[in-house]
Structures are given as structure tokens and as C-alpha cells.
N, C-alpha and C positions, 0 to 999 in steps of 0.2 A: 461715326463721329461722336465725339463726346463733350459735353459742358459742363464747362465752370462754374461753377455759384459763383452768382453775384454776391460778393463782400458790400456792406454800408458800413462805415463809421460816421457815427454824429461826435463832432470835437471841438474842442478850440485848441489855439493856439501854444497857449503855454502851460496849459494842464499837466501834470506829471504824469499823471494816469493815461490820460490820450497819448501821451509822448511814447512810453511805455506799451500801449496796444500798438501802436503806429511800428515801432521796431521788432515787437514779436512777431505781426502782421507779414514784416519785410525780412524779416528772416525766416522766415516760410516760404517767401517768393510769393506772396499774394497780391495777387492786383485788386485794389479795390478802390471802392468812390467812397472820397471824405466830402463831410458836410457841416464846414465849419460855422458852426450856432453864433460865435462871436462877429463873424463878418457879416451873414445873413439871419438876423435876432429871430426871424419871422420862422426859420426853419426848426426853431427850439419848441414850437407846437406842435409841427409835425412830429419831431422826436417824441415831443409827451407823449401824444395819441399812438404812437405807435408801438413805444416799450411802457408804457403806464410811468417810464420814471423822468426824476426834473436834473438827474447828475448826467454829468459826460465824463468818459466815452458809453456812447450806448452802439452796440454791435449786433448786426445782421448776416446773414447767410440765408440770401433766398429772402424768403418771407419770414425767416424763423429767427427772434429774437435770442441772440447770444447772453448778452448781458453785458456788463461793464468790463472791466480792465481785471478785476479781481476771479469775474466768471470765466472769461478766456482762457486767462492765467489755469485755472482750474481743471479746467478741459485739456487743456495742453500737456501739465502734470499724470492726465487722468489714462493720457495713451488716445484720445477720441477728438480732438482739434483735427489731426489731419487727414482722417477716413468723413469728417464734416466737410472739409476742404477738398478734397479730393476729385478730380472730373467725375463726371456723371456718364 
């Protein structure tokens, strides 16, 4: 049997950048859990402590911090987004 990384995205709503991780995300076919910092303000600390950063989108896989919309993007470019993605 093999497993998925768990995806995090920390977002809000009408961010362009979030918008943008959110459709690369889904054109991948990835399932993941958003955690939108606009609706729940209190989870914008968790986000800090967890990527050191204060912008959104911040991305996870697993335990392992991705980076924003620009970092994704990069990986993705880079040929190694979906061997990240990929079962386990």
C-alpha cells in the first residue's frame, strides 16, 4: 500500500499567488488541506512558526516546507514537484 503526502496550503481568499498555487496544486490532481489565515486570523501564527514566513501562500508536503507560489512554481519548472508528490 502506498501514501500520499499530506499537501498544507496556508491561503486566503483572494490572493493571486494562493489562487495560482491552488490551480497548479489541482492540476496535478492533488488533494490537499487549505487553511484559510483570512477566515481563521488565529492560524496566521501557526503559519509563521511553522514556515518562519508572514506572506501567503505558504506550502507543505509532509512536514517539509515548500515555500510560496514562486517556490512551487520553481520546482515544478525544475522537473521535481511531482516525484515530491508522488505516493510513497
Amino acid at each position: 500500500m502506498t501514501d500520499t503526502p499530506k499537501v498544507t496550503i496556508y491561503s486566503t481568499r483572494f490572493c493571486p499567488f494562493c489562487v495560482m498555487a491552488r490551480r497548479l496544486l489541482d492540476k496535478k490532481g492533488v488533494h490537499y488541506q487549505e487553511i484559510r489565515v483570512d477566515a481563521e486570523p488565529a492560524r496566521r501564527d501557526e503559519m509563521r512558526t511553522r514556515s518562519g514566513r508572514h506572506t501567503v501562500p505558504q506550502v507543505f508536503v509532509d512536514d517539509r516546507h515548500v515555500g510560496g507560489y514562486d517556490d512551487l512554481c520553481a520546482l515544478d519548472c525544475a522537473g521535481r514537484l511531482d516525484s515530491l508528490l508522488a505516493p510513497r
